[in-house]
DSSP file (Angstrom, degrees, kcal/mol; ACC not computed):
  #  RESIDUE AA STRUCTURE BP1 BP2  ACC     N-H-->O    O-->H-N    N-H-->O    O-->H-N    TCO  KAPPA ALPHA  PHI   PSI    X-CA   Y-CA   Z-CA
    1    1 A X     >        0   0    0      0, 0.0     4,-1.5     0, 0.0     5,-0.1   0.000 360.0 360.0 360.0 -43.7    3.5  -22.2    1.0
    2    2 A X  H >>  +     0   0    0      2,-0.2     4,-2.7     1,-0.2     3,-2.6   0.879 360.0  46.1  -4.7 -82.8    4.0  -18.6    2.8
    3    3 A X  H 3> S+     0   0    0      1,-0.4     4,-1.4     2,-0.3     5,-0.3   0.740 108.3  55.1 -52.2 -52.3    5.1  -17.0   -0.4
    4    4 A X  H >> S+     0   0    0      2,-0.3     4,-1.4     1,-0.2     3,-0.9   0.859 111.9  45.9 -55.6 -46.6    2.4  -18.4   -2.3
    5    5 A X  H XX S+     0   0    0     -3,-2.6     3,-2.2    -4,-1.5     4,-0.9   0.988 112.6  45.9 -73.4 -50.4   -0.1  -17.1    0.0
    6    6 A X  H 3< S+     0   0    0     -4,-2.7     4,-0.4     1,-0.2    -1,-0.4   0.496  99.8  61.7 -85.7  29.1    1.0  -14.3    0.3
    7    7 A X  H <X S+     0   0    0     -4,-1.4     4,-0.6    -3,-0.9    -1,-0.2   0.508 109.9  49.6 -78.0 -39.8    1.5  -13.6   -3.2
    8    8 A X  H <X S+     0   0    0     -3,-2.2     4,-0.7    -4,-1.4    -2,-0.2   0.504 102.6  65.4 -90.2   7.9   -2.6  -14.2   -3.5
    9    9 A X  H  X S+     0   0    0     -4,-0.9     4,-1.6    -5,-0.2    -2,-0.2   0.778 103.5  39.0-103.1 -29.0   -3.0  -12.0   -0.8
   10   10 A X  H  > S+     0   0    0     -4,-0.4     4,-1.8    -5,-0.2    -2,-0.1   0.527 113.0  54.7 -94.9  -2.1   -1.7   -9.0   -2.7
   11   11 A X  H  X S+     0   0    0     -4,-0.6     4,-4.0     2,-0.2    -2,-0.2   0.843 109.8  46.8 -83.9 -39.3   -3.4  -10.0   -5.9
   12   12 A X  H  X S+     0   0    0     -4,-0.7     4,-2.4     2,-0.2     5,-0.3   0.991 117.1  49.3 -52.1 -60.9   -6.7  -10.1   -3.7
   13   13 A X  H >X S+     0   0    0     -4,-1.6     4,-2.5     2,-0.2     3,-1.2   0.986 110.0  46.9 -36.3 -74.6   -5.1   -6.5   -2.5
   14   14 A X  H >X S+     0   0    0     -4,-1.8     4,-1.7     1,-0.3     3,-0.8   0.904 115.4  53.7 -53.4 -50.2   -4.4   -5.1   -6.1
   15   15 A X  H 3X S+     0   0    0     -4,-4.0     4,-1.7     1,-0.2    -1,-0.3   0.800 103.4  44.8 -91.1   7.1   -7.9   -6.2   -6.9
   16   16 A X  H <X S+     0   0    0     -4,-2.4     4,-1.5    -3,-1.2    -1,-0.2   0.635 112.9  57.4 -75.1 -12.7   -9.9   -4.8   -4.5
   17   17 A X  H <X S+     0   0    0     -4,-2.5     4,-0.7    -3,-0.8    -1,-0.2   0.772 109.9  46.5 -88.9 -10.1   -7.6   -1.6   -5.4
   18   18 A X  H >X>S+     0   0    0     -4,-1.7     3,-2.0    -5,-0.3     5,-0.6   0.973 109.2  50.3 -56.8 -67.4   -8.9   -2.1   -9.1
   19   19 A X  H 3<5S+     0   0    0     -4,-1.7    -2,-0.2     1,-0.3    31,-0.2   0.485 112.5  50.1 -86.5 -19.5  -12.2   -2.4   -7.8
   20   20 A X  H 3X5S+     0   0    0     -4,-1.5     4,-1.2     1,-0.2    -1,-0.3   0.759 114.3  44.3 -49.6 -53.2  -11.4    1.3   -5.6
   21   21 A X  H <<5S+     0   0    0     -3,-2.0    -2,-0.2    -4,-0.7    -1,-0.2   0.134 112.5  45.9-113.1  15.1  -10.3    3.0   -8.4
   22   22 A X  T  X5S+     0   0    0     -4,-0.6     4,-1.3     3,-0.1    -1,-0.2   0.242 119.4  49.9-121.5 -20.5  -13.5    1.7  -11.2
   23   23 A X  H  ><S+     0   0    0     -5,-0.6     4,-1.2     2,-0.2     5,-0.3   0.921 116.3  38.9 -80.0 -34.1  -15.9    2.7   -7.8
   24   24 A X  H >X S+     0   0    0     -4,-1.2     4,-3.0     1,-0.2     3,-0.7   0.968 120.2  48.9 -83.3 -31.3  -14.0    6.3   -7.6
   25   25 A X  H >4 S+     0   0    0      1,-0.3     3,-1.2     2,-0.2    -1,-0.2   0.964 111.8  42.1 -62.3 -69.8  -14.0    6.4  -11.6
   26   26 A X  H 3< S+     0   0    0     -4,-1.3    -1,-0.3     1,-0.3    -2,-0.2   0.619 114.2  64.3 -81.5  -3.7  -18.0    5.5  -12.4
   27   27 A X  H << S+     0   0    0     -4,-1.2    -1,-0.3    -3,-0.7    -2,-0.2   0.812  83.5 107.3 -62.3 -39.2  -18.5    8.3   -9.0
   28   28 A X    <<  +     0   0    0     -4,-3.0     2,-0.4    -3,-1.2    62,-0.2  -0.020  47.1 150.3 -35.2 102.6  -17.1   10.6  -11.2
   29   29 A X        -     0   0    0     60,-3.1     3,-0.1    59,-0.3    -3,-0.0  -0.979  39.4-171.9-149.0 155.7  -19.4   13.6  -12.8
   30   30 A X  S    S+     0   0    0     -2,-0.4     2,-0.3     1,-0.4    -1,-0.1   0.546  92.8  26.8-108.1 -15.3  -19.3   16.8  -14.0
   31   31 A X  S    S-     0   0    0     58,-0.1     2,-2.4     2,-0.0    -1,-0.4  -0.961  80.7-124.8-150.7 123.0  -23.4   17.1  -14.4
   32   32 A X        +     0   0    0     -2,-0.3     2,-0.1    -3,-0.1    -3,-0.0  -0.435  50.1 163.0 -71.1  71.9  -25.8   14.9  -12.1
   33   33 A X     >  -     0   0    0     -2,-2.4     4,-1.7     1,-0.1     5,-0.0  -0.255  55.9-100.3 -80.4-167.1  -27.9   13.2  -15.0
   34   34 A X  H  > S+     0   0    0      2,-0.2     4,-0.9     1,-0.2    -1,-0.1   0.819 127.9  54.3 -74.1 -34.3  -29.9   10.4  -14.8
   35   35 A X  H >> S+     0   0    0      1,-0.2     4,-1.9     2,-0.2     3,-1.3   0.971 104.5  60.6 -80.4 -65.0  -27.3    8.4  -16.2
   36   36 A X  H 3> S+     0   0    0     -5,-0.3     4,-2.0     2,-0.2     3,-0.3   0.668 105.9  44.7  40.1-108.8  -25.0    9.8  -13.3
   37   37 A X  H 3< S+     0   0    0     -4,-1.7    -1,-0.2     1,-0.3    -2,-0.2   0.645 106.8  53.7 -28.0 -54.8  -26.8    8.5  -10.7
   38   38 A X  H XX S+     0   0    0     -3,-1.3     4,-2.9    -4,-0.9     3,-1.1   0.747 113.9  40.5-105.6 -38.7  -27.3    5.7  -11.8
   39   39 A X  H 3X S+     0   0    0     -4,-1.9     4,-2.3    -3,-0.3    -1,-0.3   0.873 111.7  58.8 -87.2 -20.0  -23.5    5.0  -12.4
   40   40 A X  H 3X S+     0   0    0     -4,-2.0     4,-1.3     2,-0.2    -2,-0.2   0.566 104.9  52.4 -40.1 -18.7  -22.6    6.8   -8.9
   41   41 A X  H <> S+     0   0    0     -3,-1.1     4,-2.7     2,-0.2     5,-0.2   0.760 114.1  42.6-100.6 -42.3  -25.0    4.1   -7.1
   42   42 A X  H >X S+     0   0    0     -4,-2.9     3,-4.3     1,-0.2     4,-0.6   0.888 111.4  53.8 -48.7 -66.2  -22.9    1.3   -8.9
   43   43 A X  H >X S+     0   0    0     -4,-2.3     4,-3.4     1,-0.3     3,-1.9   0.663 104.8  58.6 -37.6 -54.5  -19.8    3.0   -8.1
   44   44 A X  H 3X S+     0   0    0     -4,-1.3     4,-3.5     1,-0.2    -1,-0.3   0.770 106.8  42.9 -15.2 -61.3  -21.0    3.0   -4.6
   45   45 A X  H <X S+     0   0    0     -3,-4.3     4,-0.9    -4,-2.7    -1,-0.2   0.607 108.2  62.4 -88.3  -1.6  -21.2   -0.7   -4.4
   46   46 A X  H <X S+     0   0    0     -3,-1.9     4,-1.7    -4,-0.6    -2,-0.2   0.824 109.3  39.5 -65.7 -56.1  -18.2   -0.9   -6.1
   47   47 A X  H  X S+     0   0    0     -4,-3.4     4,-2.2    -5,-0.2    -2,-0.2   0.977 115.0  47.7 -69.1 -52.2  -16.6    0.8   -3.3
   48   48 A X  H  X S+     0   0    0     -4,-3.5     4,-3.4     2,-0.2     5,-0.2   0.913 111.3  49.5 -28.5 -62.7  -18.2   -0.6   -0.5
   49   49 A X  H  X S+     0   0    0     -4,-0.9     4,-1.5     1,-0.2     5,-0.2   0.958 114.1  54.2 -37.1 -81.3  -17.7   -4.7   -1.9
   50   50 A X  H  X S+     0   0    0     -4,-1.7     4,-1.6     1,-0.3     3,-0.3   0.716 111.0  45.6 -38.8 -46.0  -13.9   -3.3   -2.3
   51   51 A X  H >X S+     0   0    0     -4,-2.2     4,-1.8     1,-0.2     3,-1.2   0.995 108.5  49.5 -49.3 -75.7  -13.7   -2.2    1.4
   52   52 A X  H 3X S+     0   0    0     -4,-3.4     4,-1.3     2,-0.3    -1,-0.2   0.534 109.5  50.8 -73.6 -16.5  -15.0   -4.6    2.8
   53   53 A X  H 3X S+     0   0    0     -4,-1.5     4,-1.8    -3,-0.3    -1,-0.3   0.920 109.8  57.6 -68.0 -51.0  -12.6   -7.0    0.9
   54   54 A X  H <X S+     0   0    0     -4,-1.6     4,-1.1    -3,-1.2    -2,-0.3   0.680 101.3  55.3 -52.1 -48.9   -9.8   -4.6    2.1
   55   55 A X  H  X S+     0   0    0     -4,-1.8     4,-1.4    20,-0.2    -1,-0.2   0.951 107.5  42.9 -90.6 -18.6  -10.7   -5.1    5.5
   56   56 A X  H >X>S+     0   0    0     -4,-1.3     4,-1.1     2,-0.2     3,-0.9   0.914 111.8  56.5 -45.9 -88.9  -10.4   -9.1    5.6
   57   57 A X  H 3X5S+     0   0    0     -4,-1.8     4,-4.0     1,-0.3    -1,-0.2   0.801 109.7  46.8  -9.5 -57.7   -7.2   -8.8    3.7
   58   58 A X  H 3X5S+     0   0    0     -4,-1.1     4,-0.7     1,-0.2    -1,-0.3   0.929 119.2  39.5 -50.2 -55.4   -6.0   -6.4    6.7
   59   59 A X  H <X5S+     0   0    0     -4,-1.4     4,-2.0    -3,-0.9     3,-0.3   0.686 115.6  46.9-103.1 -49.1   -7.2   -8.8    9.4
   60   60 A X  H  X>S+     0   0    0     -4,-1.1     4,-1.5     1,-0.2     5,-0.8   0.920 115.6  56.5 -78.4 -36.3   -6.0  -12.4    7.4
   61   61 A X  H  X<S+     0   0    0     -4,-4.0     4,-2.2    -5,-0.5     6,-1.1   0.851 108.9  42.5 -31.4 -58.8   -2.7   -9.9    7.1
   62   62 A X  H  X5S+     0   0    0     -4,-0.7     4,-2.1    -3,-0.3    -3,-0.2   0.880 121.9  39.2-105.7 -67.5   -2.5   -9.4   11.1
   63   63 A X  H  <5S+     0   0    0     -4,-2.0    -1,-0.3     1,-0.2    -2,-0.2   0.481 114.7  40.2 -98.3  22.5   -3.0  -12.6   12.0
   64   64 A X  H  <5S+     0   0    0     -4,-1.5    -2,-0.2    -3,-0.2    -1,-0.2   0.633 136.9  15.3 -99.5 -47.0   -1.4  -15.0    9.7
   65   65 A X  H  <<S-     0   0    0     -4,-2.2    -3,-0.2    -5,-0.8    -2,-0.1   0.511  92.0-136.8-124.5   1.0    1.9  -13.1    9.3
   66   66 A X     <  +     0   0    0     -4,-2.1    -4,-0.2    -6,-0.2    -3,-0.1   0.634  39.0 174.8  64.6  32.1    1.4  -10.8   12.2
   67   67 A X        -     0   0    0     -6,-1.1    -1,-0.2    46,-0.1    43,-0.1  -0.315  39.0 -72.3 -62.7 179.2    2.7   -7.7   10.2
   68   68 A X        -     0   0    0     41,-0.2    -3,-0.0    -3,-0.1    42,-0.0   0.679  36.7-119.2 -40.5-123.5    2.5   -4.5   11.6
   69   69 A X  S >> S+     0   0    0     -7,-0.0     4,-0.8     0, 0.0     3,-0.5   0.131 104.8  56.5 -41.0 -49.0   -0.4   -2.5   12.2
   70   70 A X  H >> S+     0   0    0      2,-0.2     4,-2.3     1,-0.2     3,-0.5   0.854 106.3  54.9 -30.3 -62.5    0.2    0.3   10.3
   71   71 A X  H 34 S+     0   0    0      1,-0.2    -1,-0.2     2,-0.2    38,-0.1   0.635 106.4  45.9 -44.8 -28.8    0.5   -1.7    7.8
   72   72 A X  H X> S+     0   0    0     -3,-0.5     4,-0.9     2,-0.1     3,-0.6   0.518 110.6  58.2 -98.0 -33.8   -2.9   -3.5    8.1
   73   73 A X  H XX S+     0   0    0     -4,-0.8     4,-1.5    -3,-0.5     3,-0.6   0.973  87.9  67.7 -67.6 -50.3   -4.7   -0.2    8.6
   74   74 A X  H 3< S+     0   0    0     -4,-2.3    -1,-0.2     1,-0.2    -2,-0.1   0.503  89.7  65.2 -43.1 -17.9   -3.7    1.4    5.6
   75   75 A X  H X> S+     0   0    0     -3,-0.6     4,-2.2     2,-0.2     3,-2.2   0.970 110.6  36.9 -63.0 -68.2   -6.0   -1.4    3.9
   76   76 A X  H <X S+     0   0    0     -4,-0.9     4,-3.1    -3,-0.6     5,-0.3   0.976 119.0  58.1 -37.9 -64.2   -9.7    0.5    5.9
   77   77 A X  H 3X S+     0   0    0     -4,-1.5     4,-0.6     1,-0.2    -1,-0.3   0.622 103.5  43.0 -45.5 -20.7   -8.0    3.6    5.3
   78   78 A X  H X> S+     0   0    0     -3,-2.2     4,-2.9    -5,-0.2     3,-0.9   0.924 117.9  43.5 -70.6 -72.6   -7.7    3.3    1.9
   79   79 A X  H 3X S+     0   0    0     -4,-2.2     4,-1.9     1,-0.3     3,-0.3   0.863 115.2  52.3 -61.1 -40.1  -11.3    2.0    1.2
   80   80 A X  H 3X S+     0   0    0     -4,-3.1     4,-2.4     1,-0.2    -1,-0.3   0.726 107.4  49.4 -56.3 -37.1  -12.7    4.6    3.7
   81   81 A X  H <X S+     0   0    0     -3,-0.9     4,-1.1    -4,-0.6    -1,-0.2   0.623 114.2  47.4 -67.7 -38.1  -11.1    7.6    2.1
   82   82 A X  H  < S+     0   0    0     -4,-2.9     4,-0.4    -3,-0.3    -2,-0.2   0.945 106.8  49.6 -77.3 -40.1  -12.3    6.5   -0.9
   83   83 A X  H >X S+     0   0    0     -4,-1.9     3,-1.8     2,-0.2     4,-0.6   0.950 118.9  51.3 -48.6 -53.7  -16.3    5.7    0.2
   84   84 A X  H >< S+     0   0    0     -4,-2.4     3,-1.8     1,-0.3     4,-0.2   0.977 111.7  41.5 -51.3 -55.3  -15.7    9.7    1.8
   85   85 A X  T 3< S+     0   0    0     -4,-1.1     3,-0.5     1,-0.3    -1,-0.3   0.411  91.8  80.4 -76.2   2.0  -14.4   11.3   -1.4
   86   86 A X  T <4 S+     0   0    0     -3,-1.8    -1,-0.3    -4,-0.4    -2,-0.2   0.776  86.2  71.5 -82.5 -19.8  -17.1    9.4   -4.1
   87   87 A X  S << S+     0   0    0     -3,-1.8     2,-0.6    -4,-0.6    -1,-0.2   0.578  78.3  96.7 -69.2  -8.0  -19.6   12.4   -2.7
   88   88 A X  S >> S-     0   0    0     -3,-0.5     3,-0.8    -4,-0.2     4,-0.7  -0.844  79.4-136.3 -83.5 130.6  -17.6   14.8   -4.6
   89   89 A X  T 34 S+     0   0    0     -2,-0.6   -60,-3.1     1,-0.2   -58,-0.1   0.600  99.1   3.9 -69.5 -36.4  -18.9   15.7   -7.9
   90   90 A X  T 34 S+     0   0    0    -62,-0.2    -1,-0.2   -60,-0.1   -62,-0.1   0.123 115.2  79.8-165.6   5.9  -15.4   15.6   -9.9
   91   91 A X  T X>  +     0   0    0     -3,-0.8     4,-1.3    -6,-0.2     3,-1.2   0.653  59.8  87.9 -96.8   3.6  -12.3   14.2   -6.7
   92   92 A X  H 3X S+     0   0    0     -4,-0.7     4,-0.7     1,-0.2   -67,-0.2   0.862  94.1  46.1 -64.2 -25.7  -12.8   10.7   -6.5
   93   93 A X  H 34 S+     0   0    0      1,-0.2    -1,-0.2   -69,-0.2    -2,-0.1   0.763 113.1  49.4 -75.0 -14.6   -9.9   10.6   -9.6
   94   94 A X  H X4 S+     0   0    0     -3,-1.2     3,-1.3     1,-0.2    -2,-0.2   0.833 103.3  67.2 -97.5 -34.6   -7.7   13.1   -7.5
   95   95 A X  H 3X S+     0   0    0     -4,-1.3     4,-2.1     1,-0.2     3,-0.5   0.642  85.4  70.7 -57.2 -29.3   -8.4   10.4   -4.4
   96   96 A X  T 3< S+     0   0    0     -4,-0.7    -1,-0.2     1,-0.2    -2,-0.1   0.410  79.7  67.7 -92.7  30.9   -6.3    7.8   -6.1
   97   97 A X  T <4 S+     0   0    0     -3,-1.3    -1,-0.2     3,-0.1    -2,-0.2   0.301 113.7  38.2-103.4  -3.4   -2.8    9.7   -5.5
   98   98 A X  T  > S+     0   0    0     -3,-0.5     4,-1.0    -4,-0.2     3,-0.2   0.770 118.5  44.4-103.5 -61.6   -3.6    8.7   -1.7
   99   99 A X  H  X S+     0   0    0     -4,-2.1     4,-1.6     1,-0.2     3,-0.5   0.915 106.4  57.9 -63.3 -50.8   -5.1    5.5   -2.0
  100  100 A X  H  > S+     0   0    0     -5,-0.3     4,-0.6     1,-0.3     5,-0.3   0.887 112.0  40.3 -55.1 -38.7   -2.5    3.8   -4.7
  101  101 A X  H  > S+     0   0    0     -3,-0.2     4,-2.0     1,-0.2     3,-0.3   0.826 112.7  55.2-108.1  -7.7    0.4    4.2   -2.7
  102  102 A X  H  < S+     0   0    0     -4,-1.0     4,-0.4    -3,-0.5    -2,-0.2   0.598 113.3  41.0 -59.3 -24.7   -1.3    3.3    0.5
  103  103 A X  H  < S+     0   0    0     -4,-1.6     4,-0.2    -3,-0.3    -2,-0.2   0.410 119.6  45.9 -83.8 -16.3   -2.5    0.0   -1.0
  104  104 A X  H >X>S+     0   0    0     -4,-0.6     4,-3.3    -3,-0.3     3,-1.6   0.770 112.2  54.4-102.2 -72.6    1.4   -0.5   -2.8
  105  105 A X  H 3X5S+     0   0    0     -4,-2.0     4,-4.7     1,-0.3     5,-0.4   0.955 115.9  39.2 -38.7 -57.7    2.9    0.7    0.9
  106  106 A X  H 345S+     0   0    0     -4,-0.4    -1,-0.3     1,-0.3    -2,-0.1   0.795 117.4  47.8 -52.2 -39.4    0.7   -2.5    2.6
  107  107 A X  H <>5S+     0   0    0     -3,-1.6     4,-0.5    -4,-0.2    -1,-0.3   0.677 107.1  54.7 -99.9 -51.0    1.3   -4.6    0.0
  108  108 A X  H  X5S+     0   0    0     -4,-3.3     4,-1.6     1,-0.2    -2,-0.2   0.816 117.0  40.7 -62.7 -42.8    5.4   -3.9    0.0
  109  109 A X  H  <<S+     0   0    0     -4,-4.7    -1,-0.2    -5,-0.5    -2,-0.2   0.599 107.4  54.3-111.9  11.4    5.5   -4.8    3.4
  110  110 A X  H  4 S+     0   0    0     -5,-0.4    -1,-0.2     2,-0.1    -2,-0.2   0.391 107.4  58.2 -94.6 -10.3    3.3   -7.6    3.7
  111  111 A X  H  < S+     0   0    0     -4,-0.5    -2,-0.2     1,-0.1    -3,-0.1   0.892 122.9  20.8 -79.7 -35.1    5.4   -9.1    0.9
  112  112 A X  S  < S+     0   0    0     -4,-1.6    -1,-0.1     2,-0.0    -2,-0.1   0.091  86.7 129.6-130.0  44.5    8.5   -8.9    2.8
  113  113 A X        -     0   0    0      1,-0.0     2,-0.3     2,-0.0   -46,-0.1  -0.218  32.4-174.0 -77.4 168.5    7.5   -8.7    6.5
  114  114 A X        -     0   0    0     -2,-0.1     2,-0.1   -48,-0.1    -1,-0.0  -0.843  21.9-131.0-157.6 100.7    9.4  -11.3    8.7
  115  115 A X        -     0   0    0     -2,-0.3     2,-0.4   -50,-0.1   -49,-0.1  -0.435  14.7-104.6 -97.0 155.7    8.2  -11.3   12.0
  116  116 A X        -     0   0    0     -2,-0.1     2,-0.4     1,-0.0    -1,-0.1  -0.412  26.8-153.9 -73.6 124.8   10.0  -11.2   15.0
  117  117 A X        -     0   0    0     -2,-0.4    -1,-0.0     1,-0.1    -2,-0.0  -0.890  20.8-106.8-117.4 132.3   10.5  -13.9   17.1
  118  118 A X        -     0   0    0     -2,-0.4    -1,-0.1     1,-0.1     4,-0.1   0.327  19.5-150.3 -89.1 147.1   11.2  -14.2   21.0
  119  119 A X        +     0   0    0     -3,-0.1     2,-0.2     2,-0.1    -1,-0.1   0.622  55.9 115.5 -51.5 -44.3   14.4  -15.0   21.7
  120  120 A X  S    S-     0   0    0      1,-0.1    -2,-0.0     2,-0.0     0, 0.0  -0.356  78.0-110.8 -51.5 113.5   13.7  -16.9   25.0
  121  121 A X              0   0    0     -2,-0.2    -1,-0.1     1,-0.2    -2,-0.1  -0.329 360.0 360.0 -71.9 115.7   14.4  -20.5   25.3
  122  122 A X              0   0    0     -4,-0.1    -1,-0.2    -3,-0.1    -2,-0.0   0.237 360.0 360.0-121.3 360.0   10.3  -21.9   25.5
């Protein structure tokens, strides 16, 4: 039953890191038209929604299967790095050579995390 979960727990991961990388994409412009905007404000709520997914995911991470921390940060960090970098005109594409392997890293060691357990006769 673990495995299973967490096996939907990194498809929940991968798609809020679709959902990262279609917010950084429709941020994307080279000229603020109308059109633009208008897909910069989706992108926006793209990115948020996707964060905010990104940080349950950290948090059901932490306390189900008690992985690392590190590990469990990299999820905020991701989505936060991305929220910063959709205000540049033409890096949000250049932002997913940071975010993808920080979402892969999280993901890799929440798949095969094992946690440790006291020794001590309780």
């Amino acid at each position: 039953m673990t495995t299973l979960a967490r096996l939907v727990w990194s498809a929940v991961v991968f798609g809020a890191g679709w959902g990262l990388s279609y917010g950084l994409w429709l941020s994307t412009y080279l000229e603020l038209t109308e059109r633009a905007r208008i897909d910069a404000d989706r992108g926006e709520l793209w990115l948020w929604g996707s964060t905010l997914v990104l940080v349950v995911a950290a948090l059901v991470a932490r306390l189900s299967w008690r992985t690392p921390v590190w590990s469990g940060a990299l999820l905020p960090a991701a989505g936060v790095i991305s929220l910063l970098a959709s205000d540049a005109d033409f890096l949000p594409p250049l932002v997913l050579l940071v975010v993808a392997p920080c979402l892969l890293l999280s993901i890799g060691v929440t798949l095969v995390h094992r946690p440790i357990r006291d020794p001590s006769p309780g």
